[in-house]
C-alpha positions as CSV (number, residue, x, y, z in Angstrom):
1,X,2.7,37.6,25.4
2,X,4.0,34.8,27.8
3,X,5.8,31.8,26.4
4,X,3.7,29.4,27.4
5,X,1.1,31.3,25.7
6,X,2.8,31.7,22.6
7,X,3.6,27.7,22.7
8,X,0.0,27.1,22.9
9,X,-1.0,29.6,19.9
10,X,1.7,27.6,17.7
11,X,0.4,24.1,18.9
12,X,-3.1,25.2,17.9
13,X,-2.1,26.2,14.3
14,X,-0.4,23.3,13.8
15,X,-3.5,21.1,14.8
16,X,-5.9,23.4,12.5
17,X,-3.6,22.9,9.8
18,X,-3.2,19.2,10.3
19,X,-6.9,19.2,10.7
20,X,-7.5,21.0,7.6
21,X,-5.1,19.0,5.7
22,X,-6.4,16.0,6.3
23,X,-10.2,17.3,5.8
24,X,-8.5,18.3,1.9
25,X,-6.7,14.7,1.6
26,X,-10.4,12.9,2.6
27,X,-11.8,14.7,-0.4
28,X,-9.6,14.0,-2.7
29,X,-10.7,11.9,-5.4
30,X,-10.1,8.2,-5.1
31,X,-11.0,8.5,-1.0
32,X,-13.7,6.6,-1.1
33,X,-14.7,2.9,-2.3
34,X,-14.5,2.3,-5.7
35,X,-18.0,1.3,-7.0
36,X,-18.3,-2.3,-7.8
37,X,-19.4,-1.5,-11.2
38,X,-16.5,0.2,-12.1
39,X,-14.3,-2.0,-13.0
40,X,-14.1,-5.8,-14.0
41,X,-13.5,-7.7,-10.7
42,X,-11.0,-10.3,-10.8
43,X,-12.1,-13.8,-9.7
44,X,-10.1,-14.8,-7.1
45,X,-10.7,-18.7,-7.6
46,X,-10.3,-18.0,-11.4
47,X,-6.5,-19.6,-12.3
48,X,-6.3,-17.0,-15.2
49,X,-6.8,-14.0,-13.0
50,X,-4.5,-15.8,-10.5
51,X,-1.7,-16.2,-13.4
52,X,-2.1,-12.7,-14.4
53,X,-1.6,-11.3,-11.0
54,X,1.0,-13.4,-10.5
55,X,2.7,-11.7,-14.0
56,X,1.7,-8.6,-12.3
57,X,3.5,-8.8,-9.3
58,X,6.6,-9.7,-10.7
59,X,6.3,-6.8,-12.9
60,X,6.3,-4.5,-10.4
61,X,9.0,-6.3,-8.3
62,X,6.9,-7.0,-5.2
63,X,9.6,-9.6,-4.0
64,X,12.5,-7.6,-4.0
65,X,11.1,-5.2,-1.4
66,X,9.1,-7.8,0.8
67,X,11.4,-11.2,0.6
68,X,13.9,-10.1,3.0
69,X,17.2,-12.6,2.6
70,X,17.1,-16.3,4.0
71,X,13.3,-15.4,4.7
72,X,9.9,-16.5,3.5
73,X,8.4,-15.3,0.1
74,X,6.7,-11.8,0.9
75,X,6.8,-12.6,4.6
76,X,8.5,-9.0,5.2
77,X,11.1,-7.9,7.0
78,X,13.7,-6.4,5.0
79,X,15.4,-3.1,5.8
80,X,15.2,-0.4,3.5
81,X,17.5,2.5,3.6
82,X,16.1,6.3,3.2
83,X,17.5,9.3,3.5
84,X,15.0,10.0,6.1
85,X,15.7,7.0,7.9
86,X,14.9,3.4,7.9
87,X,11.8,1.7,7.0
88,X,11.2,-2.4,7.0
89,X,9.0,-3.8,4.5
90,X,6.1,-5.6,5.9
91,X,4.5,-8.8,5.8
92,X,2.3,-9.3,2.5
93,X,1.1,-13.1,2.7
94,X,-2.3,-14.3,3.6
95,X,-1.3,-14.4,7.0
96,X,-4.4,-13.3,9.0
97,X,-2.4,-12.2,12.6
98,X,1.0,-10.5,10.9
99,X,-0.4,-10.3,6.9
100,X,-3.2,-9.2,4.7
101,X,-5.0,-12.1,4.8
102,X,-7.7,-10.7,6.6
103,X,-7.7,-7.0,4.4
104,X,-10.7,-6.3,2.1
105,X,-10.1,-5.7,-1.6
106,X,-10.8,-2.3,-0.9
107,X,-8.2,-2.2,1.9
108,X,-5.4,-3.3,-0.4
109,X,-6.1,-0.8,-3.1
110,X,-6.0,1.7,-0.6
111,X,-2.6,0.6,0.4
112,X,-1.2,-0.2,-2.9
113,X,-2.5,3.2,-5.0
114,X,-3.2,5.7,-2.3
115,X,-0.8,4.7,0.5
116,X,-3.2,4.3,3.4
117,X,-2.8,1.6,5.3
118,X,-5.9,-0.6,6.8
119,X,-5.4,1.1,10.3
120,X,-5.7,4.3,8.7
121,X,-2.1,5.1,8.9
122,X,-0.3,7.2,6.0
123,X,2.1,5.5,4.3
124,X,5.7,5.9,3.5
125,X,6.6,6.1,-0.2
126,X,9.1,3.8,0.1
127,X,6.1,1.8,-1.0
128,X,5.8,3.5,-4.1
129,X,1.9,4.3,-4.4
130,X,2.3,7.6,-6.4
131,X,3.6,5.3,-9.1
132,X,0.9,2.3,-7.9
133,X,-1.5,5.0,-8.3
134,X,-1.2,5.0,-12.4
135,X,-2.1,0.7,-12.5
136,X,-5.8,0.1,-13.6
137,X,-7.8,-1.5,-10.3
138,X,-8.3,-4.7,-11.8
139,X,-4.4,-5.0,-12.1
140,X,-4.1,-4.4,-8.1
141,X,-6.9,-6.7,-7.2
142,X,-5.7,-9.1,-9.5
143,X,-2.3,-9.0,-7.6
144,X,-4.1,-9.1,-4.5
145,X,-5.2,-13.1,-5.8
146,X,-2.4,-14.3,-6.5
147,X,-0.8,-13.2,-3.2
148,X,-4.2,-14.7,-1.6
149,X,-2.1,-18.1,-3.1
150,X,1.0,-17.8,-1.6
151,X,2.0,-19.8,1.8
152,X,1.4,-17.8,4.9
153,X,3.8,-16.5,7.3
154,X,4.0,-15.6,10.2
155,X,5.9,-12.7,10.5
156,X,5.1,-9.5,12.7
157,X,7.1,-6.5,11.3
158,X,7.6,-3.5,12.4
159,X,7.7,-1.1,9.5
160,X,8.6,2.1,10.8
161,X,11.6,3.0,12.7
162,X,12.4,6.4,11.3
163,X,13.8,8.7,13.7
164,X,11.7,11.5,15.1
165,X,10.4,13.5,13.6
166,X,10.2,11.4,10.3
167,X,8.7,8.8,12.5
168,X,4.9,10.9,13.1
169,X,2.7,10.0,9.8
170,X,1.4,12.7,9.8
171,X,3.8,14.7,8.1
172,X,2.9,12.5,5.0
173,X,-0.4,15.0,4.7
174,X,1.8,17.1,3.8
175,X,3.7,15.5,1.6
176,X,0.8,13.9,-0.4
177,X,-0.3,17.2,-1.1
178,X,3.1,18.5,-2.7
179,X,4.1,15.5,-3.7
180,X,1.4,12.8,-5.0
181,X,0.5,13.1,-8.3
182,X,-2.9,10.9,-7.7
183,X,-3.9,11.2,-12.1
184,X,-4.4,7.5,-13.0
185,X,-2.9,6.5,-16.3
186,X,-4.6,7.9,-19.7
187,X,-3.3,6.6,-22.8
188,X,-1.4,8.8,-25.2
189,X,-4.5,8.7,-28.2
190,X,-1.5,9.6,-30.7
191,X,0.8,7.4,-30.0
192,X,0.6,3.3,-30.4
193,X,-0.6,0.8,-28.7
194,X,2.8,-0.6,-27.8
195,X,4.2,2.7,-26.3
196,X,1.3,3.6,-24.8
197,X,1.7,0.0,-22.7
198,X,5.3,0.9,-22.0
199,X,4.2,4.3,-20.7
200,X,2.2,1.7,-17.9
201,X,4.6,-0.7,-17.2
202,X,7.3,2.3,-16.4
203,X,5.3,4.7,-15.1
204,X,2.9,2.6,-13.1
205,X,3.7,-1.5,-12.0
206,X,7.7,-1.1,-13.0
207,X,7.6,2.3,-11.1
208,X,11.4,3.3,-12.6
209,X,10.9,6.9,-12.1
210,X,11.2,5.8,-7.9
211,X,15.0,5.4,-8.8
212,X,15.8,7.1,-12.4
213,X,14.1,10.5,-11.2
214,X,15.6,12.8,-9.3
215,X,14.5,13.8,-6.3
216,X,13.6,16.9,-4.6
217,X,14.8,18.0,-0.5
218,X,11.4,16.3,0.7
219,X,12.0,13.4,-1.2
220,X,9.8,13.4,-4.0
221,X,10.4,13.5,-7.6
222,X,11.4,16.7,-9.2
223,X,9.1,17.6,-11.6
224,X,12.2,18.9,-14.6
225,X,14.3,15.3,-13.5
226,X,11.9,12.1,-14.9
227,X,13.8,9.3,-15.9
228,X,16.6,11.5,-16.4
229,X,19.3,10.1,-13.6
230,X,19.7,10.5,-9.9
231,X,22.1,9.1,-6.7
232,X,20.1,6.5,-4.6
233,X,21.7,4.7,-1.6
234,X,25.4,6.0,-2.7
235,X,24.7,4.3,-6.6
236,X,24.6,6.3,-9.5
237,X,21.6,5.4,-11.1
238,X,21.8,6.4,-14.6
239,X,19.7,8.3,-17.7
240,X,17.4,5.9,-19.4
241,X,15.3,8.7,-21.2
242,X,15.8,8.7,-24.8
243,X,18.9,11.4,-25.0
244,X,21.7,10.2,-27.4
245,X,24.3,12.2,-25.6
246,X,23.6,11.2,-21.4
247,X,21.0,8.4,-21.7
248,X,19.8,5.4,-23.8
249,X,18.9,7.0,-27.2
250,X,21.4,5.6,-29.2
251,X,20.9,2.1,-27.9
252,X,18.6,-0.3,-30.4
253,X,15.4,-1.5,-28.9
254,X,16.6,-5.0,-29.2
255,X,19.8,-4.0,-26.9
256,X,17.6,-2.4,-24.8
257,X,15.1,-5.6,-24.5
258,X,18.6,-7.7,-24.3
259,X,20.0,-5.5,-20.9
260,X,16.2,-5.7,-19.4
261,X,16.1,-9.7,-20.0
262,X,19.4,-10.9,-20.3
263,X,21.2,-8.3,-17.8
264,X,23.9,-7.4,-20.3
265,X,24.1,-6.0,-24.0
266,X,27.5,-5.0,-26.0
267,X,26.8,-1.6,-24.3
268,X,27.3,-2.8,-20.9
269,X,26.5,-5.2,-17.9
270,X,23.5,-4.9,-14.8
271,X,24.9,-4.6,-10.9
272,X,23.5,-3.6,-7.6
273,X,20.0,-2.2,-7.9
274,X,19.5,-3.0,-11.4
275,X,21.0,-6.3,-10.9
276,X,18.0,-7.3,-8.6
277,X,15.6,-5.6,-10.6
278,X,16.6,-7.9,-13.7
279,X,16.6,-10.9,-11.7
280,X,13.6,-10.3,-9.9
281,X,11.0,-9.0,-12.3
282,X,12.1,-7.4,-15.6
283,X,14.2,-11.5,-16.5
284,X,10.6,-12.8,-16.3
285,X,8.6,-10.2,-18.3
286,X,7.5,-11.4,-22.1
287,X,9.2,-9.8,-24.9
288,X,6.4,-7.9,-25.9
289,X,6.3,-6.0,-22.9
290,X,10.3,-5.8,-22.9
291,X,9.7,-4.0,-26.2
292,X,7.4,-1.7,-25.3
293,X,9.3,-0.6,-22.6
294,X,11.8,-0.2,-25.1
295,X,10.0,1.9,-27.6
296,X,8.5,3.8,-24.4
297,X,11.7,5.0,-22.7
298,X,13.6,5.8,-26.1
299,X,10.5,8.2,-26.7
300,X,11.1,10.4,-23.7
301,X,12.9,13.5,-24.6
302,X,15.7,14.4,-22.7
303,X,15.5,16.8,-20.2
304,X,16.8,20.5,-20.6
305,X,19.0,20.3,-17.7
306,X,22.2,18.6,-17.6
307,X,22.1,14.4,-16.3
308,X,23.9,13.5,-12.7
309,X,26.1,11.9,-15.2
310,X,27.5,15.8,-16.7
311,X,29.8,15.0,-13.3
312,X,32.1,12.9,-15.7
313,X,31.7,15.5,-18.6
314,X,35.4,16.4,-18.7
315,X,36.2,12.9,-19.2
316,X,34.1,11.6,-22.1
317,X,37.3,11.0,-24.2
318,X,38.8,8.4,-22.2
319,X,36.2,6.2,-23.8
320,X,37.3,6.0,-27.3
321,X,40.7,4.6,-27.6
322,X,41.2,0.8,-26.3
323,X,42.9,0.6,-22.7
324,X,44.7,-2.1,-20.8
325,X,44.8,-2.4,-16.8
326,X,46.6,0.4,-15.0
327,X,46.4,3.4,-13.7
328,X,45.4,6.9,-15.3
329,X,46.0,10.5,-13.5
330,X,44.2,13.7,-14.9
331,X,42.9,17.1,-14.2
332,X,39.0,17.8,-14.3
333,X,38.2,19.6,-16.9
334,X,37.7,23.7,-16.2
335,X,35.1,23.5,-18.4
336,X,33.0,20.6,-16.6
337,X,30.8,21.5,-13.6
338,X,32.4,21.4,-9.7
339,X,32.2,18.2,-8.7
340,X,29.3,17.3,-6.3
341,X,30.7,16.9,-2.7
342,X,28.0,13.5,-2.4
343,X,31.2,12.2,-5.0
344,X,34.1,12.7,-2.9
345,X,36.1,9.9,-2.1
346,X,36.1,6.4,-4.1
347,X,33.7,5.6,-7.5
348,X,33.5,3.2,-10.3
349,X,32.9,4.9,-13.6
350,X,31.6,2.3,-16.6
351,X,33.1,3.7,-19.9
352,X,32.0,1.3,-22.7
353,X,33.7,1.9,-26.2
354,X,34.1,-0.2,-29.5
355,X,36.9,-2.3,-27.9
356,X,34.9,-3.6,-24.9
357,X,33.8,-2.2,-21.6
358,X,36.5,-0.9,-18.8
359,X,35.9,0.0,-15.1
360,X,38.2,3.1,-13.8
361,X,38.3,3.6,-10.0
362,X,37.9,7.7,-9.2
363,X,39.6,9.0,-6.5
364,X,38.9,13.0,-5.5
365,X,39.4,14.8,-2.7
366,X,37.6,18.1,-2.9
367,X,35.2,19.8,-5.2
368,X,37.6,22.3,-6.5
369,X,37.7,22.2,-10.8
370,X,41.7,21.8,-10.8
371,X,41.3,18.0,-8.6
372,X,43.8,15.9,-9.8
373,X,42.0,12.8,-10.3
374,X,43.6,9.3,-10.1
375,X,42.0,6.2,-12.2
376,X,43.0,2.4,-12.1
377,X,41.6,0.9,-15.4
378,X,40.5,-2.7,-15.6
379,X,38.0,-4.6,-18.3
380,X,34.5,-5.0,-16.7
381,X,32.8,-8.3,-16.1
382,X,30.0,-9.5,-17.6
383,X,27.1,-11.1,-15.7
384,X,24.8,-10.8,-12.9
385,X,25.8,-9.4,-9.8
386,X,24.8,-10.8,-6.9
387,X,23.2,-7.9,-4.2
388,X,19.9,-7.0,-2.0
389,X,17.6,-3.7,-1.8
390,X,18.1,-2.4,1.5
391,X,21.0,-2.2,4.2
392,X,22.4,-5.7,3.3
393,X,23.0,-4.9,-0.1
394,X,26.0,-5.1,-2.0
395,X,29.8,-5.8,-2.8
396,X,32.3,-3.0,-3.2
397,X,33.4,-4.8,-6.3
398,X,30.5,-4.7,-8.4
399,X,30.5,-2.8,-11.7
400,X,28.2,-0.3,-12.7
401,X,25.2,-1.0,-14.6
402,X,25.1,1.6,-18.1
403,X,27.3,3.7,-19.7
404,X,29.1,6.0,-17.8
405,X,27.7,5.1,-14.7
406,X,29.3,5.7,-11.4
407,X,28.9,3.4,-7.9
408,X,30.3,5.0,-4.7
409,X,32.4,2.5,-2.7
């Protein structure tokens, strides 16, 4: 068999099986337009539906992706960092030239809930549609007013600049298909009717699983990891199920309802990601849905694998005794797991205890068990920290955001 041959047998699979792929992916449900009977239509002119879009939207943090700094409301633009590669947000005004001024209804929900975008083209899940997906349709359309109300930019963006061969859309056939969970959100008939709106807020329009689950080597979220901690853009982004030991289960609703409104609690401060999460969207949500978030995420049961946070295992007993500036040199403990190589170098750890909350600086220098670690304590601020999504984020001295998280410097 010649070469050339061969080449041409392997390029012929790979077009049958991109063919069949998407011939599976067009017959999946939710393809096709939804009936306009099935759902109650927002009214576009209506001020109410306008309003509640405009709630919408800020619950599920539409600015902090597609307001790029110094630049227009939703006008695009703004780079966000992958591990694939970069992606920029686009343009999401009425714009008719450079926005979605001139999409259908039907167009948008496509886009929003099953990633397709009006050309056709797969999108990346960096827009987070596999969470999207959960949020009834009259909750995307009605987000699709308000934005109808917003001033018009003009503001050409070109969204992907992924490297090859991340760059070919097509690849996200595949990826749907392992990947996107396209069940739309069923209420929990035994639980109440305040959890069960948490469940939809976090699981759908607040989409936290797209930082606070782990991730798999294709990028999408591993199925034993939700809401149980991961790394994201060199931060440590912690546990928020409802584990006592690793996450948020020994926090009171209320404190949880303070951190999501207020940014702080006397468990800890926000910063970074979650810092522009709470000033973006979750400052502005009412306290009812604040506590049914609450009474949501302290009902998920931990996970039976250890949190990202078991890296700092060895050193859960710096936290209970009261400590002033300085510096602190120790040995991992033999009994805590090797350290992940992704934590070499510099870190902030948060360690909050009964005499307030301290920052200690890591230092380690190879993943052996017997790593002589160095720390250099200080108390930790309170406030917001001030910080973008995307490759102009951040300030290398920002403090973590909960207990016994960790942000790589």
């Amino acid at each position: 068999m010649s070469r050339r041959y061969a080449v041409g047998v392997i390029v012929a699979l790979v077009v049958l099986i991109a063919a069949a792929a998407g011939i599976l992916w067009a017959l999946l449900p939710g393809r096709l337009p939804l009936r306009a009977d099935a759902f109650q239509k927002p009214d576009p002119q209506s001020f109410e539906d306008i309003e509640r879009g405009r709630y919408l939207a800020i619950a599920g943090d539409c600015a902090a992706c597609h307001t790029a700094r110094g630049g227009k409301p939703f006008a695009g633009g703004l780079p966000i960092e992958t591990p694939f590669g970069k992606v920029v947000a686009p343009n999401i005004t009425p714009d008719r030239e450079t926005g979605i001024g001139a999409w259908t209804d039907d167009e948008f929900r496509r886009a929003v809930q099953e990633g397709i975008g009006r050309d056709g083209d797969l999108l990346y899940p960096a827009m987070p549609y596999p969470a999207y997906a959960k949020v009834a349709p009259d909750d995307v359309l009605a987000i699709r007013a308000y934005l109808a109300t917003v001033e018009p930019a003009s503001n050409k963006v070109a969204a992907n600049q992924l490297p090859f061969p991340f760059r070919n859309r097509a690849l996200m056939l595949g990826w749907n298909l392992l990947n996107f969970d396209r069940t739309p959100f069923r209420p929990d008939p035994n639980a109440s009717v305040e959890r069960n709106r948490g469940a939809y807020l976090v699981d759908g329009l607040g989409h936290c699983g797209s930082c606070h689950t782990a991730k798999n080597i294709l990028g999408g979220d591993k199925r034993d990891g939700y809401l149980q901690g991961a790394v994201l853009q060199g931060w440590f982004v912690p546990n928020v199920s409802g584990d006592p030991r690793v996450g948020i289960g020994v926090w009171p609703r209320d404190d949880i309802v303070d951190y999501l409104r207020a940014g702080a609690n006397h468990w800890t401060v926000v910063s970074g990601l979650m810092a522009e999460e709470v000033r973006n969207s979750s400052a502005y949500l009412t306290v009812a849905d604040l506590r049914a978030i609450a009474i949501y995420l302290k009902g998920v049961p931990p996970a039976a694998a250890a949190s990202p946070r078991h890296y700092f295992q060895g050193l859960q007993g710096l936290q209970d005794a009261p400590r002033a500036a300085g510096t602190v040199s120790m040995r991992a403990s033999s009994a805590s797991p090797a350290w992940d190589p992704a934590f070499l170098g510099a870190h902030s750890l948060h360690f909050p205890n009964h005499h307030g909350a301290f920052l200690a600086r890591i230092t380690t220098s190879s993943s052996s068990l017997e790593d002589s670690l160095s720390f250099r304590w200080r108390p930790a601020r309170r406030g917001l920290f001030r910080g973008r999504r995307g490759s102009d984020r951040g300030s290398s001295d920002a403090d973590p955001d909960t207990p016994g998280s960790a942000s790589k410097e």
